[in-house]
N, C-alpha and C positions, 0 to 999 in steps of 0.2 A: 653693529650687529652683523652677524653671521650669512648673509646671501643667502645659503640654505635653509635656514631658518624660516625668513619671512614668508615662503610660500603654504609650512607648516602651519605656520600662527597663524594665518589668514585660512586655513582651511578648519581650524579649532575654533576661530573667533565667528566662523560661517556653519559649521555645526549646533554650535550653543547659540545662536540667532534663529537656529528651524529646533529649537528642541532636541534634538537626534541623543539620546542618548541617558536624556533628562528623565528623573522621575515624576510621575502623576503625583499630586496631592493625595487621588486616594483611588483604588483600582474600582470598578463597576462591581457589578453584584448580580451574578449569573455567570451565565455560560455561553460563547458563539461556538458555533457551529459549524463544520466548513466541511461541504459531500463534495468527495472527487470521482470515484467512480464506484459500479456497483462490485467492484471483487477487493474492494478494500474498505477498515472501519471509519463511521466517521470521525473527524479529528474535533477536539473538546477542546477548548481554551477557558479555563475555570476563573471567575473572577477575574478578567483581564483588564490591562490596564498598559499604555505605550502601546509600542509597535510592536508587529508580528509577523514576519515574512508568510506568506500564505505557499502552501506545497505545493510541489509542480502540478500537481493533476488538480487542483482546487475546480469546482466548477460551480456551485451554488453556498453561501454564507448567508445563515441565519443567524438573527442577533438575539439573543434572550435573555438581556442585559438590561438593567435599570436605566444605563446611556445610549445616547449616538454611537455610531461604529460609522467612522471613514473608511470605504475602500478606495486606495490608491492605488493608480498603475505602475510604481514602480516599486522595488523590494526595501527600501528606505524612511517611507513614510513624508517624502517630500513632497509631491505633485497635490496640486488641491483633486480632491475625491469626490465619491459619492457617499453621500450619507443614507444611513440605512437607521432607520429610528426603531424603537425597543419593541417587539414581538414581530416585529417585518426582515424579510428577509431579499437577496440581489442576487443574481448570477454573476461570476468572477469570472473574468479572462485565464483561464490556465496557462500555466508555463512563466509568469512573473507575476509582481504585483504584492500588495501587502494589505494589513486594514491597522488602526490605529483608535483607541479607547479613550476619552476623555473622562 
């Protein structure tokens, strides 16, 4: 095999081991929420389900989802998170980070 190769297959066989990329069984049922600042709208993620990069200005995430919602600190959805359970809501580190839908 190819030398260049295996550091590929090993970066594809270590994606599909964290999920990255995989689809949910079946997305939530709601809506989160994510307030960044007051001179812009809030941002809606409709029925969400997977990862979601959160915007740079992110500052507060409510979940109004049937599910849990992971926030992670990084843009990925890799680090283990905070969980935020169904009508509760967290404040977000702005400028990285993601949340993640089961």
């Amino acid at each position: 095999m190819n030398r260049s190769r295996i550091p590929l297959l090993a970066l594809a066989a270590l994606l599909l081991a964290f999920g990255v990329g995989s689809v949910p069984a079946h997305a939530s049922t709601g809506e989160v929420h994510v307030f960044g600042t007051e001179l812009e709208p809030v941002t809606t993620y409709e029925n969400p389900g997977g990862c979601y990069k959160l915007p740079l200005s992110a500052h507060v995430l409510v979940n109004r989802t049937d599910s849990t919602v992971q926030v992670h600190g990084d843009p990925f959805c890799l680090t283990p998170g905070l969980t935020v359970a169904p009508g509760y809501g967290s404040h977000v580190a702005a400028g990285s980070g993601s949340f993640s839908v089961a």
